[in-house]
C-alpha positions as a printed NumPy array, in Angstrom:
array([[  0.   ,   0.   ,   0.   ],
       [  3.018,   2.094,   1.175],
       [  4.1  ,   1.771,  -2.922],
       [  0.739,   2.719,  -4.091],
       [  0.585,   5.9  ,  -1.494],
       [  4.246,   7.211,  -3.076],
       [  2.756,   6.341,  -6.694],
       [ -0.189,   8.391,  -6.336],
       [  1.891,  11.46 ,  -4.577],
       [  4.236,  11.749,  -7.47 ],
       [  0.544,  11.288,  -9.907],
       [ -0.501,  14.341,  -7.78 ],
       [  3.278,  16.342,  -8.497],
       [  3.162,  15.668, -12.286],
       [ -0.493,  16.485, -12.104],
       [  0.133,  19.666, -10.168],
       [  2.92 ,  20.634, -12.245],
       [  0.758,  20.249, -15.613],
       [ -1.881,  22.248, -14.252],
       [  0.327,  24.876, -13.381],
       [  1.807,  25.319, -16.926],
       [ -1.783,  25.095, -18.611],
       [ -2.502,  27.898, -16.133],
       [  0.476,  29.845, -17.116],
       [ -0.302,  29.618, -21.145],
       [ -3.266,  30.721, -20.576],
       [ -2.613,  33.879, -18.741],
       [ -0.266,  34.246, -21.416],
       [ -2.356,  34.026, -24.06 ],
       [ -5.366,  36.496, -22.498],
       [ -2.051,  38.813, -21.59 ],
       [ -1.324,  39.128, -25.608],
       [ -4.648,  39.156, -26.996],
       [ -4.83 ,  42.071, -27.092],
       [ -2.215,  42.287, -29.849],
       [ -4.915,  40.922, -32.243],
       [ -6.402,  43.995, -33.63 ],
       [ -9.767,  43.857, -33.752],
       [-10.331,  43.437, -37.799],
       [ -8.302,  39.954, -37.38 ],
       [-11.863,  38.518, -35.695],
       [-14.17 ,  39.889, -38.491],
       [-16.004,  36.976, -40.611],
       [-15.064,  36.486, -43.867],
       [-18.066,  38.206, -45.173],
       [-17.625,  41.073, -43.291],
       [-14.061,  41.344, -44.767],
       [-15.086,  41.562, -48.249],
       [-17.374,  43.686, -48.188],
       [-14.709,  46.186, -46.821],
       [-12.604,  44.875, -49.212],
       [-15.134,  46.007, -52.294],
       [-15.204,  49.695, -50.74 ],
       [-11.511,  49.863, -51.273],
       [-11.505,  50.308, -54.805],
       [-13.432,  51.173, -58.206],
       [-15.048,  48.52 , -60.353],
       [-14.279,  47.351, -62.707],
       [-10.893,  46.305, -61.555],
       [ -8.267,  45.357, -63.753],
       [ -5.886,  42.655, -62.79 ],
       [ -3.217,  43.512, -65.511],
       [ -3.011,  47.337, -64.46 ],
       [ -1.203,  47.386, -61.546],
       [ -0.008,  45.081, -58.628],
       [  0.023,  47.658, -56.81 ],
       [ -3.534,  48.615, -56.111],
       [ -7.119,  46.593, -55.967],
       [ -6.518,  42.612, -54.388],
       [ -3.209,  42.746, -55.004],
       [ -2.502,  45.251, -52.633],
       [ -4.653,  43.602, -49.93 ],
       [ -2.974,  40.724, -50.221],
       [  0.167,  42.312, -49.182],
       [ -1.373,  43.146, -45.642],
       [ -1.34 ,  39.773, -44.075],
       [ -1.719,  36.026, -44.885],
       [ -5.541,  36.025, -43.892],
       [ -5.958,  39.203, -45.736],
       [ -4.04 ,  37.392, -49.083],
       [ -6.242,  34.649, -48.52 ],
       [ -9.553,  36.311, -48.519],
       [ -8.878,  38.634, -51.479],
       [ -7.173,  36.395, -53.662],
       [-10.067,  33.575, -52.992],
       [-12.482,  36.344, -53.823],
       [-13.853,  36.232, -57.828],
       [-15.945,  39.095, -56.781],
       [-12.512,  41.034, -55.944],
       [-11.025,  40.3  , -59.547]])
């Protein structure tokens, strides 16, 4: 029984000690959210639509990679993502 006590204590440690980390990366993660500008949690659809303010229709992809979804692609990978996936954008 003796055995079984000391196995369950050092259960309890590891247990403890992987409790503690989760605990830890948590509070680090809510500490940094607030990094995450607030336009990284807009849907999809919301993004878009923002998107099809940003410049005049039509749009011509041979023009310039400097303007329309080629320049919002350059912002970020979700941002590349969304406008080059777009065939409303091109």
């Amino acid at each position: 029984i003796a055995d079984l006590d000391r196995s369950i204590e050092k259960l309890e440690a590891s247990l403890a000690a992987v409790k503690k980390e989760r605990d830890e990366t948590i509070a680090f993660r809510d500490s940094h959210l607030a990094l995450f500008p607030p336009i990284h949690q807009l849907p999809t659809e919301v993004l878009v639509e923002i998107f099809h303010l940003t410049f005049e229709k039509p749009y011509n992809v041979f023009a310039s990679s400097r303007s329309g979804p080629w320049l919002l692609g350059k912002v970020c990978r979700r941002w590349r993502q969304v406008a080059w996936s777009c065939p409303s954008l091109w």
